[in-house]
Structure formats: structure tokens, C-alpha cells
C-alpha positions in Angstrom: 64.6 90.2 90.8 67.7 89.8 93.5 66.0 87.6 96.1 66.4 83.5 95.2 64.3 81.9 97.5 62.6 78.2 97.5 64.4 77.7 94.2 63.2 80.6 91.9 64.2 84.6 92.0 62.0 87.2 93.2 61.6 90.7 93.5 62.0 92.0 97.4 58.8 92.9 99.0 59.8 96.3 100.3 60.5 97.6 96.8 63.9 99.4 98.1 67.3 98.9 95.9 70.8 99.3 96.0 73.0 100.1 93.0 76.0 97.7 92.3 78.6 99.5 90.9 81.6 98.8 88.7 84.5 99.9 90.9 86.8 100.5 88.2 84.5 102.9 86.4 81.9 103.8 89.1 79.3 103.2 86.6 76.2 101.1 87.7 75.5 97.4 86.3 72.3 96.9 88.1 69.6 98.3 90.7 69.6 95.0 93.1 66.4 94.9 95.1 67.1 95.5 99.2 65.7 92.5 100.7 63.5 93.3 103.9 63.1 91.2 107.5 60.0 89.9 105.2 62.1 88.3 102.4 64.2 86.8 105.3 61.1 85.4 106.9 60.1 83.7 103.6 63.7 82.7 102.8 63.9 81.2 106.6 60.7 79.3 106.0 61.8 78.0 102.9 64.8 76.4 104.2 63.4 75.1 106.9 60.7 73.3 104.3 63.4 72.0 102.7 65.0 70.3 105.8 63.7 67.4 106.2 64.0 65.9 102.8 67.2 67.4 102.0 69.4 66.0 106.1 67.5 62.8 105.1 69.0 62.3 101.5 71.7 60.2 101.7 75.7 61.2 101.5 75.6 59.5 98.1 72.5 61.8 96.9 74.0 64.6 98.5 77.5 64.0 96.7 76.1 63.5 93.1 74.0 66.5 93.5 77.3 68.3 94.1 78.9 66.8 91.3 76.9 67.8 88.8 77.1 71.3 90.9 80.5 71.7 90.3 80.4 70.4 86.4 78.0 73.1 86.1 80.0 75.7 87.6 83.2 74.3 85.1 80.2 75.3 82.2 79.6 78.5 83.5 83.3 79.4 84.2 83.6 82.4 82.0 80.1 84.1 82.8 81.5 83.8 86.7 84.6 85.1 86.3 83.5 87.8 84.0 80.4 88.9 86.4 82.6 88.9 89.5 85.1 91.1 87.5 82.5 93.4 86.7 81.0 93.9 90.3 84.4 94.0 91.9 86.6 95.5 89.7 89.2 92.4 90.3 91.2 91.9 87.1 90.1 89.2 85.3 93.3 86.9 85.4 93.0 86.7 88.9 88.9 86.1 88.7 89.5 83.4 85.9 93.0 82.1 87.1 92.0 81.9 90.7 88.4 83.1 92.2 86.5 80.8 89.9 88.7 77.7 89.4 88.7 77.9 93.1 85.1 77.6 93.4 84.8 74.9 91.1 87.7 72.8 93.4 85.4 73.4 96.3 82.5 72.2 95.0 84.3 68.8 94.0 86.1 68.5 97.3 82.5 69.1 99.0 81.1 66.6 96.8 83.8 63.6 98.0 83.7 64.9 101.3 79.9 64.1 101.5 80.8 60.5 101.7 82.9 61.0 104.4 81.5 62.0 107.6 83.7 61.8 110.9 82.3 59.6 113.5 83.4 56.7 116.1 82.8 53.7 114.9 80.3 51.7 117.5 81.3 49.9 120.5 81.0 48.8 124.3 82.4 51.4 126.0 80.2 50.2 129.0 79.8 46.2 129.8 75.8 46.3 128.9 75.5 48.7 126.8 76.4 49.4 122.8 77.1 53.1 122.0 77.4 54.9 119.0 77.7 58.1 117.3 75.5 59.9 114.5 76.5 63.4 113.0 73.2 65.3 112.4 72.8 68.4 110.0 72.4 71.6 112.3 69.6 72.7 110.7 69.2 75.9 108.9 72.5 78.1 108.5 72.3 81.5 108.1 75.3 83.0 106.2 76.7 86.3 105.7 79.5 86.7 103.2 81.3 89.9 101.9 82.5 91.9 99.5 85.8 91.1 98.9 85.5 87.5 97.2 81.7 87.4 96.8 81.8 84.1 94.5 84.4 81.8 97.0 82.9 82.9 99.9 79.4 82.0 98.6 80.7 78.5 98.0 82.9 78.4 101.3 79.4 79.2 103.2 77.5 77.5 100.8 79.0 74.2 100.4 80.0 72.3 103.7 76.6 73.5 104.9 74.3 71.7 102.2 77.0 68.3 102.1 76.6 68.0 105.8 72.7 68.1 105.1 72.0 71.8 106.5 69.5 74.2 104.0 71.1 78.0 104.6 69.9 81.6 103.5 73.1 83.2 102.4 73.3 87.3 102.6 76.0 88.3 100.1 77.6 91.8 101.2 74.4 94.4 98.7 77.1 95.9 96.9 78.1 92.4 95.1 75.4 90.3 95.3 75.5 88.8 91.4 77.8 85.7 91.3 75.8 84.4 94.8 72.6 84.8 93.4 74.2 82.7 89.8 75.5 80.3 92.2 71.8 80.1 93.9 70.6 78.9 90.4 73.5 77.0 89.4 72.3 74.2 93.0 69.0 74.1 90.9 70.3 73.7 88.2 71.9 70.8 89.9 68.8 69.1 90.9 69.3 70.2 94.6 65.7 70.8 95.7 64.5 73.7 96.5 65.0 75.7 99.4 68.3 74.6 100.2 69.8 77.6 99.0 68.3 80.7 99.3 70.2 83.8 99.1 68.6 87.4 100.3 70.1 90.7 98.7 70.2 93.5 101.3 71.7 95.6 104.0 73.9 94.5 107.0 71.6 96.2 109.7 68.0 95.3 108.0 68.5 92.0 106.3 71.6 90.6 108.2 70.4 91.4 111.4 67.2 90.3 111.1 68.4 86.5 109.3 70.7 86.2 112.7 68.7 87.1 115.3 65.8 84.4 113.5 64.4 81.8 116.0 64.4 79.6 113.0 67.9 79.6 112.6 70.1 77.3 114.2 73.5 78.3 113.0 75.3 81.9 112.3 78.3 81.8 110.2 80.2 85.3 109.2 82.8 86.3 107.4 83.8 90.0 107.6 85.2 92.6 110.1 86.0 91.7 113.7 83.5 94.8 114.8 80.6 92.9 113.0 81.9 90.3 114.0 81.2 90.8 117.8 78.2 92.1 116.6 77.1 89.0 115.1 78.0 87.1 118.1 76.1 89.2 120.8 72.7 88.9 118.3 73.0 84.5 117.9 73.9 84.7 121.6 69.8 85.8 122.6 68.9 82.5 120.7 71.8 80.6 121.2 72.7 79.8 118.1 76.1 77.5 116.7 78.3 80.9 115.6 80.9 80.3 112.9 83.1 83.8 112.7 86.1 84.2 110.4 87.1 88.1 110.9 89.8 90.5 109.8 93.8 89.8 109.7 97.3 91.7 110.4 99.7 88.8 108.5 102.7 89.0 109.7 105.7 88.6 106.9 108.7 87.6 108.9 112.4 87.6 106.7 114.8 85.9 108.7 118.7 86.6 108.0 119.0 83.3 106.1 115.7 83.6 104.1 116.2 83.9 99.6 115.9 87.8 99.4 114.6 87.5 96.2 112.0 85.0 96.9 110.9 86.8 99.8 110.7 89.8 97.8 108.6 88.5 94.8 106.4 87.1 97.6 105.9 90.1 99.8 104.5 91.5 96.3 102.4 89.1 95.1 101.0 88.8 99.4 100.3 92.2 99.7 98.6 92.9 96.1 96.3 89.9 96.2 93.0 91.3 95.5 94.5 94.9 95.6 95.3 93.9 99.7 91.8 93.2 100.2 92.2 89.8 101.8 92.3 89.2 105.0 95.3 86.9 104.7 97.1 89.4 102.8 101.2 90.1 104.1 100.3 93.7 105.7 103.4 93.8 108.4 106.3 92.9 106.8 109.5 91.9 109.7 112.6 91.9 108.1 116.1 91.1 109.9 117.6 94.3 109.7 121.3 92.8 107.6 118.1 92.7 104.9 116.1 95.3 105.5 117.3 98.2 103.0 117.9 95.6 100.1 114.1 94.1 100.8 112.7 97.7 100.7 114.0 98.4 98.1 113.5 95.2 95.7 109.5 95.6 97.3 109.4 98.9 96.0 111.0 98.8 92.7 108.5 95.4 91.9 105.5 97.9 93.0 106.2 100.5 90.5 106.0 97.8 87.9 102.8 96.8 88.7 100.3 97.7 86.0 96.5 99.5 86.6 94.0 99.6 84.6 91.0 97.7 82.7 90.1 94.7 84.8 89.5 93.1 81.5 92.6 93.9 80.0 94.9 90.1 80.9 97.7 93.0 80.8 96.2 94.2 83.8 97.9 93.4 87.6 96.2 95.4 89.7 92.3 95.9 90.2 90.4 99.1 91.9 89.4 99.0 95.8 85.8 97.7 95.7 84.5 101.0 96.6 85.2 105.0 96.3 84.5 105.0 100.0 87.2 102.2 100.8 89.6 104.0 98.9 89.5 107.2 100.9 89.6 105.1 104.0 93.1 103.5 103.3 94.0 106.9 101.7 93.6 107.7 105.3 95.5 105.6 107.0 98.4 106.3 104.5 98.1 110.1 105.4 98.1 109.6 109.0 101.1 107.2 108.8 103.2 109.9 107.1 101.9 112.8 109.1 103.1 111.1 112.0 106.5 110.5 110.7 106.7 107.2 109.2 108.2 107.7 105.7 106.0 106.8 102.2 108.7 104.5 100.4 106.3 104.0 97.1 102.6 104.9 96.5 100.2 106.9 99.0 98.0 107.7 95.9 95.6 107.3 93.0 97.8 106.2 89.9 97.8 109.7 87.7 98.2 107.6 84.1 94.7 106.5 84.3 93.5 110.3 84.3 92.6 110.3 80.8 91.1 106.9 80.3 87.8 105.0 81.2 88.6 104.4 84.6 89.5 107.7 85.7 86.3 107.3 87.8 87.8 104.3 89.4 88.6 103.7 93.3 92.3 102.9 91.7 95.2 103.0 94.3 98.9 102.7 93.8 100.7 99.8 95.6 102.1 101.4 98.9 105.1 100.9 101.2 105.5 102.8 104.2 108.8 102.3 106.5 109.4 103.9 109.9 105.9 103.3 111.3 106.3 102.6 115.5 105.0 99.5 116.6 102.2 100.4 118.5 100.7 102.9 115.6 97.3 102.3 113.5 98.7 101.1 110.7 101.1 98.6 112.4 97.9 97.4 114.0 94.8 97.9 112.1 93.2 96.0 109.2 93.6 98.7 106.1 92.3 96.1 103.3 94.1 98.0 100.7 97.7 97.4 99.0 99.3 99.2 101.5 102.7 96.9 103.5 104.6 98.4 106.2 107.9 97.0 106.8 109.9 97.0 110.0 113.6 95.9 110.4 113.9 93.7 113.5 117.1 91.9 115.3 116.7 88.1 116.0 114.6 85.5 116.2 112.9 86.7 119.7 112.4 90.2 118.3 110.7 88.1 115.5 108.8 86.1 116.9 107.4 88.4 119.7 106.7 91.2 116.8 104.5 88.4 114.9 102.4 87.6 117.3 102.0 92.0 118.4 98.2 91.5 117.1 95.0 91.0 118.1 94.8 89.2 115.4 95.8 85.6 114.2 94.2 84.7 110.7 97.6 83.8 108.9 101.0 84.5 108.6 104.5 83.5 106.3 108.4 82.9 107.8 111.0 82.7 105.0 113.9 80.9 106.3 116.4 78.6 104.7 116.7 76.8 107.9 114.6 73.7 108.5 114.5 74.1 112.7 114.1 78.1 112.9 111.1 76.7 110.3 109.7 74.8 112.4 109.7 76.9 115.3 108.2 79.8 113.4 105.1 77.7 112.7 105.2 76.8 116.3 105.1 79.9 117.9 103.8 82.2 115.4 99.6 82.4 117.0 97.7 82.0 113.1 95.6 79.8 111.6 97.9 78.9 108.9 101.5 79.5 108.9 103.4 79.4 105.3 106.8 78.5 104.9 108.7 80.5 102.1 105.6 81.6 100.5 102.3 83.7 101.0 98.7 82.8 100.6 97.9 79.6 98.7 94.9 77.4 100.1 93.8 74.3 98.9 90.3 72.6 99.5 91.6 69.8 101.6 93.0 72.1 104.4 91.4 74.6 106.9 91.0 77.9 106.7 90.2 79.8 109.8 91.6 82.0 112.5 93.1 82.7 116.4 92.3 85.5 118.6 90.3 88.4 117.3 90.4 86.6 114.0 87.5 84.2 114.6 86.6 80.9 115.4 85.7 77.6 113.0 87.5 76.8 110.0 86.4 77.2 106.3 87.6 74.6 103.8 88.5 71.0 104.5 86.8 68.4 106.6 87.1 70.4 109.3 84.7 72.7 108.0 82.3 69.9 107.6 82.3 69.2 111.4 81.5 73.1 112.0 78.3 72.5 110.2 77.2 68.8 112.4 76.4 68.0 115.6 77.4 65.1 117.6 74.4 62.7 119.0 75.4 60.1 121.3 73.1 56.9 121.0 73.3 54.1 123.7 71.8 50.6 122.9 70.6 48.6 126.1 72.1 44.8 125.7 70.5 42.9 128.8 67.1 43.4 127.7 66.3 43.3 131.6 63.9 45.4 133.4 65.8 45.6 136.2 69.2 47.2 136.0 71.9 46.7 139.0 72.6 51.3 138.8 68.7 51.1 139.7 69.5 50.2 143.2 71.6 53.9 143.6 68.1 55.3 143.2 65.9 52.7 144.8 65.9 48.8 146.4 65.2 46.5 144.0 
């Protein structure tokens, strides 16, 4: 049973499935039921039950219920980690050290923020009148969520929603649906009522399609691909619908001539290789000044062929499988065309040949790859791979930099390693992403946003701010002459 709805699991009502396999075996864990525009329908209806009861509850009910959500989820820590392990193939130091610990964070922060909502305090703003301003629950979110971090994206859907006082229907990606659907019973567990949370188990073009384009729903939020992304948009747009997108990435990695070499080495590694590169934050174009540029390659690519593969379960273990045999032949692909088109393979460009022999022979395993050499204006300069590929690219001052940064249609995140406190500072100026780091690569935090520029989406994830995505703004004028008679009356009629 793969369909949580109105606080309970059930089996989906058009008896289809979809296996979820270990990527780092390719054996299946579990036939997950394929939910069907019916399950959404019930899982719609239930939130919208819910509604009611759940935007009246008051930001103190709402916060201890969150509480006790996220001293729950500390409990259940190691059953988290270890499922989304299993169903991704991550390794489990980087589930346990950072996926789930992550979650937990949220789920406090979300529980504080409660408490908090934004507002203007009340006031005459007009000589006989007194206005204020409420922030109302949306109504009923429906989420989709993907593959890549199934558990934190659950909660970064999950959570502002339900502490602004929304109910949602989540849709995790059907090929790693298992820590949602434990997060689903974890908020009962909590004692937040039913029907708040409902999560439905099935297929992008059936299930996803069907919970966006729902009369019933008032709000769309996506994470994923910038394709399905527009895709998403066009369907809320028939019901206009509040759309929350946060869509693929091209980080740039920019070295300038004063930046720590070794620093910026270690964290070129450890940017690229988060989640085997499948994170759209992950440093994918790497713009080195070119007094640097041989010593960086080659301190990137001696790092890489240290990096260990192998059993996810193994803490020895660095680097995980892609999350599918399918999305390792598609960044095989990108690799092959790369070279075929002359840009040179500096380390990688295939499946690691010591795990031939073992248990995960079978697995969608992929050596860490560096490619040099690679024009501009070619596909894997420009496209989202997802995979632990980095292409590097010399560059000669802080123009060329700059300008080469911002090359994208994309503008999710980026990094500038510099000693120097004003080229800093302009970096993070003129660099167009949704979070610029200074001298380092991919840490977030609950208390700031998460979210993206250009073809990267629109909203922000984490933080307050991602509270505000998830409320709208009412504006409530009080009448103070008690008169019948107003003096504006007489622009419409003689009094």
C-alpha cells in the first residue's frame, strides 16, 4: 500500500505498480502501487477536508505539532537514512551526515517559524479609516518532488506549506517514493490531523498531471527539470493556480588569480561529487584564471581518482551510483559527445572497472569526470548533465569572469574563490544566482532561501521566505466614523 491519504496508507485504485530499485545493485526493494487521477481525486478531497480545521489552528498548535514532528524524525533518524540509501543508492554518510539531519533542522526551523508570520502591523494609513493585514493559508498545495533528494525535498515541500496552514498532496518522483510516504506517517504520528498530508505514488504524466491541473488546488509547487517545469506552468496556468518552480542549474565555479588553489580545489571536488553531481547546485562549469588553470586541473583530477565507489553502506564509501541505469547512459552521453567533438577527457568518462567482480557490478556506477577543452557554446558547457561530470575552462580577467558566469540560461547558484574582499563582493553582485558562495560550494542552512533566477525558477525554498510563497496577503479596512454618509460619496452622487 503506497498511497497515504486522509491519514492512513492505501493501495492505488488502478492496481498498476512501479518497481523501485536499488541503484547500486539494480535489484528491486518493492512493487510501489501507481497512483491513478482517482487516488488524486480522493487525496485532493481529503486535503481540502482537512482545511478548515487545520488554517484555523493556531501558529502555537501548528508549531508544537511540528515539534514533536521533528523529535520524531530525530527517533526515526537511522530507518531514514538507511531507506533513502537504499532507494537511491546515495552512500550512507552523506544520507546520515547530511540528507537526514537536514530534514530534521527543517522541521524545527518550520516549527519556530510558525510563530512568526510577516505582516504590517495595523494603522491609519487613511484619516477614517484603520487598515490591517492578515496572511491566509493558500489552500491546498499540490507538490511534486524528485528523485534526487526524495526525503529533503519531501520536507522542503512539505513543511512551509502545513506551518503557513495549507493541507498539500505531495507526488514524490515513482521511482523513490519510500522516505515521503515514512514522512506522511511520521505528521500523524505527530498528531497533525488527517489529511494534511497526503502523498500519491505515481507517474509524472498520469498522477502529476492530473494533481496540477485539479480545480481543487490552489497552489503548484515543482521541483525538477526546467522542461517540466514549463510544463507544469502552462497546466496551473488553465486554473490559475499560485506556481512555485525551482528547476535545473549550470553553477558556475569561478577561481580568480588570487583565490587558495588548494581550497578551491578540495571544493570543486566535494561541489561537483555531491550526490554523485545530481544536485542542481552542484559546481558543473568550473572558470579558472588561466595563471591557475593547469595546476587546478590537475589537483581536481588527481583528488577524483581518490575517490572511492562502492557499497552505499560501506562509511568507506565516497561516491554513490546515478539513481538510474537510464541516467547513467544519458551523462555517458554527454561525455562521448564532448570528446568526439574534441574537448579532451582529463579523468573518468566511464563505469569504474574494480567493481566488476562485486555486488554492485549491476550498479549505474560512474567515475568522477573532468573534461577540459569544451567551447563555450557546446552542450555540455550548457546543459544540465546531473552526473559527476565538471568542465573546466581557463579564462583571463575579471570581465571574461564574470560575463562567462552568467553564459546560462540558468541561475540556481553559483561559488567565486577570491582572497580579495571587493572582487568578492562584486562577484556576488553581478554573478545572476540565487545564492552566491564565497570560497566555498553548496552549504544551505534552514534560515536562508533557497531558490533560483532565469530558467532556474521562481519562489524560494527554505527560510521565511519560503513561508510567504505559501500565504496570501488580505488587506482589511476598518471604517472609524461610524457615519452613513461619507464625504468620497459625493464623487459618485450629491449627498
Amino acid at each position: 500500500m503506497h498511497q497515504y491519504i486522509g491519514g492512513g496508507l492505501r493501495k492505488a485504485r488502478g492496481g498498476e505498480s512501479q518497481a523501485v530499485v536499488d541503484p547500486a545493485t539494480g535489484r528491486t526493494l518493492v512493487l510501489a502501487d501507481r497512483a491513478s487521477p482517482a487516488d488524486v481525486e480522493d487525496a485532493v478531497a481529503a486535503a481540502r477536508r482537512a482545511f478548515p480545521q487545520w488554517s484555523r489552528a493556531t501558529p502555537g498548535e501548528r508549531s508544537a505539532a511540528l515539534h514533536e514532528l521533528a523529535r520524531i524524525l530525530g527517533e526515526r533518524a537511522d530507518e531514514l537514512a538507511r531507506t533513502e540509501s537504499s532507494q537511491t543508492g546515495k552512500p550512507i554518510r552523506l544520507s546520515a551526515g547530511f540528507d537526514v539531519p537536514g530534514t530534521v533542522d527543517n522541521a524545527a526551523f518550520f516549527a519556530g517559524a510558525a510563530r512568526h508570520p510577516e505582516g504590517k502591523a495595523q494603522g491609519e494609513y487613511s484619516a477614517d479609516h484603520t487598515s490591517a493585514i492578515r496572511r491566509e493559508a493558500v489552500g491546498v498545495v499540490g507538490s511534486i518532488a524528485p528523485w534526487n533528494y526524495p526525503l529533503q525535498m519531501a520536507a522542503w515541500k512539505i513543511l512551509p506549506a502545513i506551518a503557513a496552514g495549507n493541507t498539500i498532496v505531495l507526488k514524490p518522483a515513482e521511482t523513490t517514493p519510500l522516505t515521503a510516504l515514512l514522512f506522511a506517517q511520521a505528521c500523524t504520528q505527530a498528531g497533525i490531523p488527517d489529511g494534511v498530508v497526503n502523498v500519491v505514488t505515481g507517474r509524472g504524466p498520469v498522477a502529476g498531471e492530473a494533481l496540477v491541473s485539479h480545480p481543487d488546488v490552489d497552489m503548484v509547487s515543482f521541483t525538477g527539470s526546467t522542461p517540466v517545469g514549463k510544463r507544469v506552468a502552462r497546466l496551473a496556468a488553465d486554473t490559475v493556480k499560485r506556481v512555485h518552480l525551482e528547476l535545473g542549474g549550470k553553477a558556475p565555479f569561478v577561481v580568480f588569480e588570487d583565490a587558495d588553489l588548494e581550497a578551491a580545489i578540495h571544493g570543486a571536488v566535494a561541489g561537483s561529487l555531491i550526490n554523485t553531481g545530481q544536485d542542481c547546485t552542484a559546481a558543473t562549469r568550473a572558470y579558472v584564471h588561466r595563471s591557475l588553470f593547469d595546476d587546478f586541473v590537475d589537483g581536481v583530477a588527481e583528488l577524483y581518482g581518490r575517490v572511492r565507489l562502492g557499497d552505499p553502506f560501506d562509511e568507506a564509501t565516497d561516491l554513490g551510483p546515478l539513481g538510474s541505469e537510464r541516467q547513467r547512459e544519458r551523462v555517458h552521453g554527454f561525455v562521448q559527445r564532448a570528446v568526439g567533438e574534441g574537448a579532451k577527457l582529463v579523468a573518468g568518462g566511464e563505469p569504474p572497472a574494480e567493481l566488476a567482480a562485486t555486488p554492485w557490478a549491476s550498479g549505474a556506477y560512474y567515475r568522477p569526470t573532468l573534461i577540459t577543452g569544451a567551447p563555450q557554446d557546446s552542450e555540455i558547457v550548457r546543459q544540465e548533465i546531473f552526473g559527476p561530470v565538471l568542465v573546466a575552462l581557463p579564462f583571463d580577467g575579471d570581465d571574461d569572469a564574470i560575463r562567462l558566469a552568467n553564459d546560462t540560461p540558468f541561475g540556481l547558484a553559483a561559488s567565486a574563490w577570491t582572497k580579495d574582499l571587493v572582487r568578492a563582493h562584486r562577484a556576488s553582485r553581478e554573478i545572476r544566482a540565487g545564492c552566491v558562495w564565497i570560497n566555498d560550494h553548496i552549504p544551505i542552512i534552514s534560515e536562508m532561501p533557497h531558490g533560483g533566477f532565469k530558467q532556474s525558477g521562481y519562489g524560494k525554498d527554505l527560510s521565511a521566505y519560503s513561508m510567504e510563497e505559501y500565504t496570501q496577503v488580505k488587506h482589511v479596512m476598518h471604517d472609524l466614523t461610524g457615519t452613513s454618509r461619507k464625504a468620497w460619496h459625493r464623487t459618485i452622487f450629491e449627498l
